[in-house]
C-alpha positions in Angstrom: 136.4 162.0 108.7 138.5 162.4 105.4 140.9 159.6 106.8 138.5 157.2 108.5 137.0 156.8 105.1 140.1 156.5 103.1 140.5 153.6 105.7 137.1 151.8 104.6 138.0 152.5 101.0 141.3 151.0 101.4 140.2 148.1 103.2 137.4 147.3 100.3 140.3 147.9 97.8 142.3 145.3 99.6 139.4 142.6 98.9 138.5 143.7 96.2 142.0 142.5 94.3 142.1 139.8 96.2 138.6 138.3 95.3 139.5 137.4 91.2 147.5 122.4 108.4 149.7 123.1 110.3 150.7 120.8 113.8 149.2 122.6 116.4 152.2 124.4 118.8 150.6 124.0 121.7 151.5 120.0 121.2 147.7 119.1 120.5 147.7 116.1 118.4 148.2 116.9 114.3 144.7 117.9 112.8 143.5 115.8 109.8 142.9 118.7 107.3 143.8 118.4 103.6 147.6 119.3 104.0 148.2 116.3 106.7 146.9 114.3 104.9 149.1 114.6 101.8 151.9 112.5 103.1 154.7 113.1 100.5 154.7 116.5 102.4 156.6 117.0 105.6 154.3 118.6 107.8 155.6 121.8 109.7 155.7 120.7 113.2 156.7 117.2 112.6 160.0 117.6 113.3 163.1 114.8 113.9 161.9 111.7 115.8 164.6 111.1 118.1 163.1 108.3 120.0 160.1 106.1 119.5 159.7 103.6 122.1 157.1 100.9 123.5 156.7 103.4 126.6 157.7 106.9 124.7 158.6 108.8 122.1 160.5 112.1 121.3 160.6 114.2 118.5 162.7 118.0 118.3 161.4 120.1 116.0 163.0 124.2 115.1 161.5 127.1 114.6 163.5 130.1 113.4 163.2 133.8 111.8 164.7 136.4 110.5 163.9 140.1 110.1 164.8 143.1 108.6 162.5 146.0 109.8 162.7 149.5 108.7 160.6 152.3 110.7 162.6 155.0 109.4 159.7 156.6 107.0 157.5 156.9 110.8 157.2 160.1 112.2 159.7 161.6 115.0 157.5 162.0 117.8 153.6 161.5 118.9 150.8 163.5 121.2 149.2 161.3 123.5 145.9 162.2 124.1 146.9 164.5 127.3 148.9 167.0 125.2 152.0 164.8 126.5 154.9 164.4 123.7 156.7 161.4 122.6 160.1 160.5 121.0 160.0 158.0 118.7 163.3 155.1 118.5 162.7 154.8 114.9 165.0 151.4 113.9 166.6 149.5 110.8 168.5 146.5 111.5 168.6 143.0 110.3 167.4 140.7 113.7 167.5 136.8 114.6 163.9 137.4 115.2 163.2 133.9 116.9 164.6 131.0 117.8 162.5 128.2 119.4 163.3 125.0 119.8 160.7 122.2 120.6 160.9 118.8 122.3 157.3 116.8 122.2 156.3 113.6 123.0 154.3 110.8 125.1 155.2 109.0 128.1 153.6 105.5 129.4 150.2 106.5 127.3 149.9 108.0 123.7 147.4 110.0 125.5 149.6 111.7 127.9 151.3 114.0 126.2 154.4 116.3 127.0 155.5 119.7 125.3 158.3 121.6 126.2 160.3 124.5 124.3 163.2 126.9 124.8 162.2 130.4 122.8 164.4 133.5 122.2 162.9 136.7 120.9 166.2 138.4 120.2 165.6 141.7 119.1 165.1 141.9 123.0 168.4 140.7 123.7 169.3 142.5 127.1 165.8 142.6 128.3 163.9 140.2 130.6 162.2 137.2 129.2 164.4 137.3 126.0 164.8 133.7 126.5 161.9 131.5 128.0 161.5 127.8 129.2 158.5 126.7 128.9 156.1 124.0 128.6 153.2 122.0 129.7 151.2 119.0 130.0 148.0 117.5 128.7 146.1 114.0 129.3 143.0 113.7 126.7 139.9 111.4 128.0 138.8 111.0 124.8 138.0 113.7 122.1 135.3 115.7 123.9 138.2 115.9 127.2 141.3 117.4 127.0 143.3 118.1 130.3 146.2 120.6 130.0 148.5 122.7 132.5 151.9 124.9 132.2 152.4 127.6 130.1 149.7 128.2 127.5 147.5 130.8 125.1 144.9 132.3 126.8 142.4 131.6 123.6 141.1 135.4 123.6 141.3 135.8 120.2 141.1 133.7 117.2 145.3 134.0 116.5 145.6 132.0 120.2 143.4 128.6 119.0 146.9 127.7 118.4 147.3 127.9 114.8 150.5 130.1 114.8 152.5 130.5 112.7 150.5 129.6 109.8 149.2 133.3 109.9 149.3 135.3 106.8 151.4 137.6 108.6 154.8 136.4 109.1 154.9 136.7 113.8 152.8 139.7 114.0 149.2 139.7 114.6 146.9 143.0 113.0 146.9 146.4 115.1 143.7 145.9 116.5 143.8 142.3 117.9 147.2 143.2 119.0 145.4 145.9 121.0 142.8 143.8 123.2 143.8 140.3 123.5 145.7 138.4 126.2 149.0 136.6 125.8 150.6 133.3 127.3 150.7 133.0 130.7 150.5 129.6 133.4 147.7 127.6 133.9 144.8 124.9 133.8 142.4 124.2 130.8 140.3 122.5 129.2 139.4 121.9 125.5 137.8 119.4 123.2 135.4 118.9 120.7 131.4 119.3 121.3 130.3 117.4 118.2 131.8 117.3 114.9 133.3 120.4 113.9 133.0 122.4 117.2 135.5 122.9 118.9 135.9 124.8 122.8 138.9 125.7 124.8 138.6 127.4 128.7 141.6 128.3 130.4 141.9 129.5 133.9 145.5 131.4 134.8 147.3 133.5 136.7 146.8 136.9 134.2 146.9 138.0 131.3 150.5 137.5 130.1 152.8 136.4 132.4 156.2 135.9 130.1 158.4 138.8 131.5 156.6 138.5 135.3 157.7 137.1 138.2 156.0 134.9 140.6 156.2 137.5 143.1 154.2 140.2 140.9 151.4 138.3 140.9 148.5 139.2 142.6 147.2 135.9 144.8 144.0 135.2 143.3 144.2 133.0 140.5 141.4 135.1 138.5 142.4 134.8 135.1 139.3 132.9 133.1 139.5 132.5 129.1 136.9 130.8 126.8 136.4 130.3 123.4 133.7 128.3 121.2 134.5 127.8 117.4 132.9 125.6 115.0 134.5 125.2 111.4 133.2 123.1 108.2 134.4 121.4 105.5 137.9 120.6 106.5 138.5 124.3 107.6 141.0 123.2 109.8 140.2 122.2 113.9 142.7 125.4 115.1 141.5 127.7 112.1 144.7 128.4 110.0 144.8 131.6 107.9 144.6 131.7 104.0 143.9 128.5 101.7 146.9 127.4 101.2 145.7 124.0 100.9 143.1 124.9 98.1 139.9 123.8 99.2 137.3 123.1 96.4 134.6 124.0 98.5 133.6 126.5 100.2 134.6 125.9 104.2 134.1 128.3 107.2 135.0 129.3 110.3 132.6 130.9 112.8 133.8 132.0 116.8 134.0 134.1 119.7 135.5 134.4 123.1 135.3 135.8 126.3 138.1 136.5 128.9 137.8 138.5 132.5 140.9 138.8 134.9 141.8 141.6 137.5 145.4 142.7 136.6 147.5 144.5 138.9 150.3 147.2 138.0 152.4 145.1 139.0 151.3 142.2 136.9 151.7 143.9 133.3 154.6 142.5 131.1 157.8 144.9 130.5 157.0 147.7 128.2 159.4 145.6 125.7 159.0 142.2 126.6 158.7 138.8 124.5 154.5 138.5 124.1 153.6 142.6 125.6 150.0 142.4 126.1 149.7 145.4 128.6 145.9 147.1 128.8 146.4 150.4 127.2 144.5 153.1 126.4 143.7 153.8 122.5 146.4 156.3 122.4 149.2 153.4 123.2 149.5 154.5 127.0 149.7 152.1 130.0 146.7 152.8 132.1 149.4 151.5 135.4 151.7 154.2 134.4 152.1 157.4 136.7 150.1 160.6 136.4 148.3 158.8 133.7 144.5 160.1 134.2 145.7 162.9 137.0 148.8 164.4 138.6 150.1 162.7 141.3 147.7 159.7 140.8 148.4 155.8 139.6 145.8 153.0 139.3 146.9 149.5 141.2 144.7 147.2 139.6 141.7 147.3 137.7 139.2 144.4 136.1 139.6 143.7 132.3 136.8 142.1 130.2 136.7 141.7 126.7 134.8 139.3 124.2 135.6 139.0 120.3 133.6 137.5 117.8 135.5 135.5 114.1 134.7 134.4 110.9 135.9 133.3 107.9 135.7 131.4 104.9 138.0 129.9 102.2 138.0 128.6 98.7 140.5 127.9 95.8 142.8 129.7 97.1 141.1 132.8 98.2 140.3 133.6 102.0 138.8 136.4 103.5 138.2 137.0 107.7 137.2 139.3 110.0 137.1 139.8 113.7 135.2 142.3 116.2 136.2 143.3 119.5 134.6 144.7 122.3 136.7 145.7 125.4 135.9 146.8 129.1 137.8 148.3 131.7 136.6 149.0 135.4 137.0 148.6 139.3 139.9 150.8 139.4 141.8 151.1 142.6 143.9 153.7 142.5 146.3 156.1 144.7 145.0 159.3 144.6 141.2 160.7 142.7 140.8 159.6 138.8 138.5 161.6 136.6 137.5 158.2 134.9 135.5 155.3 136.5 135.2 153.3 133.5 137.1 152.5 130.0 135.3 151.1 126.9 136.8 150.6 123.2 135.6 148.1 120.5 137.1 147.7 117.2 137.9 145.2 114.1 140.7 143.4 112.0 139.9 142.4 108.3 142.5 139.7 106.3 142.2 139.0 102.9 144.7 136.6 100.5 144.7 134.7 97.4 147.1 131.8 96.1 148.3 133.4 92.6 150.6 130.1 92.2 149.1 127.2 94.3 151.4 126.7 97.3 154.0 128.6 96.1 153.0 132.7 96.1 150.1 134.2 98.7 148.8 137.7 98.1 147.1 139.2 101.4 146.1 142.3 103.0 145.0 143.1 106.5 142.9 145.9 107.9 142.7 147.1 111.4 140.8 150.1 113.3 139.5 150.8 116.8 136.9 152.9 118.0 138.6 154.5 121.3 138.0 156.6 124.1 141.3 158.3 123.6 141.9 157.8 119.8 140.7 155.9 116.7 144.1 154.2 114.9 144.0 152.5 112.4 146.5 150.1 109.9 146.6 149.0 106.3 149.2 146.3 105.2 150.0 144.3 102.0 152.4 141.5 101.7 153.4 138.7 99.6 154.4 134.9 100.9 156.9 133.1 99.0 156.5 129.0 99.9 160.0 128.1 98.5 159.9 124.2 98.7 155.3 124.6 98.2 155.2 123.7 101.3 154.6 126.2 104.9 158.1 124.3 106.4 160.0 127.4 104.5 158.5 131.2 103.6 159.8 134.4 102.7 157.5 137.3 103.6 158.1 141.1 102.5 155.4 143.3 103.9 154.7 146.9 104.0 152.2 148.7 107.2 151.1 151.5 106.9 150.0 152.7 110.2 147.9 155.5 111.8 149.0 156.2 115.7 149.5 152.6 116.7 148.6 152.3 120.1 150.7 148.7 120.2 154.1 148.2 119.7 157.4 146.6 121.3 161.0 145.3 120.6 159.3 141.9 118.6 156.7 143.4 117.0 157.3 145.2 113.7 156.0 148.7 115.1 156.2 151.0 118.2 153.7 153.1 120.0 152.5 156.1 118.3 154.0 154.9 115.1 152.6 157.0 112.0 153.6 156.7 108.6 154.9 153.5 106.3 157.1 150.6 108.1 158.5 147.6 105.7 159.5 144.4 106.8 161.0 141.3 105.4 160.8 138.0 106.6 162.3 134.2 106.5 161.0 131.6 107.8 162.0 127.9 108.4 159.7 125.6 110.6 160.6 122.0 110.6 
């Protein structure tokens, strides 16, 4: 009790101080907010034209990151919720964090449009799906129709309307939306605009995060299904960007949600250290398609995940505050052996808060995350600082410190491991052309 409401208290504290756009990755076209439209700014995204052509055009744009993490202040070990303990590979080393390289265009038709990338996670140098080639392809009808296939974000939470990576985090989502979303994986989908200022995207694919799977894992029903509805006002910003960096005058907003169902397989789950992890866990950070997990001598082969999450969020001189809810379900097990459990359910929230202190140059924020689980409540605290060397988001430098209560996320490109507990810091540079 005594640390659930330290949690709230912090989290109000957090908001309380902090109270006194970006081309889309996912190669939708550039979104008309009030930083595109300041022209003696190189937009991030925009990249080198290479070629531009009656017929085509080419442009290479790079993404890169570097890290030094410290998790040496975390405890040794954790207790799972089953009395099992837990080493913990504390680190602290300096990493090439990411590397991706983009090449974007049009062929024949400025509306058919091409996107395709070569990304490196490198702290996961060794393990599969360190480097991935991806990509896809979109035709848009006209505004309302979008056409899309390849490689994409399953849109199950707000961070996948393809905003990243103007997060206020520097590539690392909050605990809890960490927890339940989906990932990338291959697919069809659709998106558009409704009527002004509300947007949709629905995805269909083959699961729920297929970087670090093989074709041959998959299941062969292609039962993957992702939709989200946003609508967003006064120049918020069509993919909903994090923090007012471009200093709105007046007050815009951001309301969404999403839903997403898919039968995943034990088979079909990501590495336990691979690029993008989005395994279904239990609140306690364990796999629920690892061994002996519910029983001895028992495994479950597939099981049907559902989860919806509801946004909002508004932002104003500078300031920004958001929030996001999540509800997940778990169910249809098929299992080998008899499981004492026939259902899972966990719900939970993230809070971000940030405030421009020097317009486009230095961004105060804190985040807040906690969920309600069947086999633990965690819970995380962070505050960092952003640094916009040239005042612009093409170059950042981002120190952060987490302070985290047994995370039930973690992996090899994310700053913290499962059952991490205690104080992790981070620092961060950035450079996307």
């Amino acid at each position: 009790m005594k640390l659930k409401l330290s949690f709230y208290i912090m989290g109000c504290c957090v908001f309380a101080l902090s109270a006194p756009a970006l081309a889309q990755i996912a190669a939708n076209p550039p979104e008309d907010t009030l930083a595109t439209r300041q022209k003696e700014e190189h937009r991030p995204g925009q990249g080198f034209s290479l070629y531009n052509g009656k017929y085509a055009t080419l442009s290479f744009s790079p993404y890169v990151t570097e890290r030094y993490l410290n998790q040496k202040a975390l405890d040794d070990s954790y207790t799972d919720a089953f009395g099992n303990v837990h080493t913990i590979a504390k680190r602290n080393d300096i990493q090439l964090q990411k590397v991706t390289l983009y090449f974007k265009g049009w062929l024949a038709n400025p509306n058919f449009r091409y996107f395709l990338y070569v990304w490196t996670a490198n702290a996961n140098m060794g393990q599969g799906a360190q480097l991935v080639l991806g990509g896809n392809l979109q035709y848009q009808i006209n505004k309302h129709f979008d056409i899309g296939a390849g490689v994409g974000p399953l849109p199950t939470s707000r961070s996948l309307y393809g905003q990243w990576p103007a997060w206020l985090r520097q590539d690392a989502r909050p605990m809890a939306e960490e927890f339940f979303r989906g990932s990338f994986t291959t697919g069809i989908w659709l998106q558009g605009e409704v009527t002004d200022g509300l947007y949709y995207k629905t995805m269909l694919g083959n699961n729920l995060s297929q970087l670090g799977v093989d074709a041959s894992q998959l299941d062969n029903g292609v039962n993957t299904w992702s939709t989200a509805l946003w609508w967003t006002s006064h120049d918020y910003g069509r993919l909903g960007p994090y923090g007012d960096f471009e200093n709105h005058q007046k007050l815009a907003g951001i309301l969404g949600g999403s839903f997403t169902t898919s039968n995943e397989t034990r088979q079909s789950q990501p590495g336990a250290n691979a690029p993008e992890n989005s395994q279904i866990r239990l609140s306690d950070g364990t796999g629920i398609f690892a061994e002996n997990v519910f029983a001895p001598n028992t495994q479950v082969l597939s099981a049907l995940y559902q989860m919806a999450s509801f946004n909002g969020g508004i932002k104003i001189k500078g300031f920004s505050l958001d929030g996001e809810y999540f509800l997940r379900w778990v169910s249809n097990f098929k299992t080998n052996g008899v499981i004492p459990v026939k259902n899972l359910f966990d719900s939970g929230f993230t809070t971000q808060a940030s405030i421009m202190f020097v317009p486009k140059t230095l961004q105060l924020y804190g985040t807040g995350s906690y969920i309600n689980g069947q086999y633990g409540k965690p819970s995380e605290i962070t505050c960092g600082l952003n640094w916009y060397v040239l005042h612009s988001r093409v170059l950042r430098i981002n120190p952060e410190v987490m302070f985290e209560h047994h995370s039930p996320v973690g992996y090899l490109s994310y700053p913290t491991v499962v059952g991490a507990n205690g104080t992790v810091f981070m620092a961060n540079v950035e450079l996307f052309f």
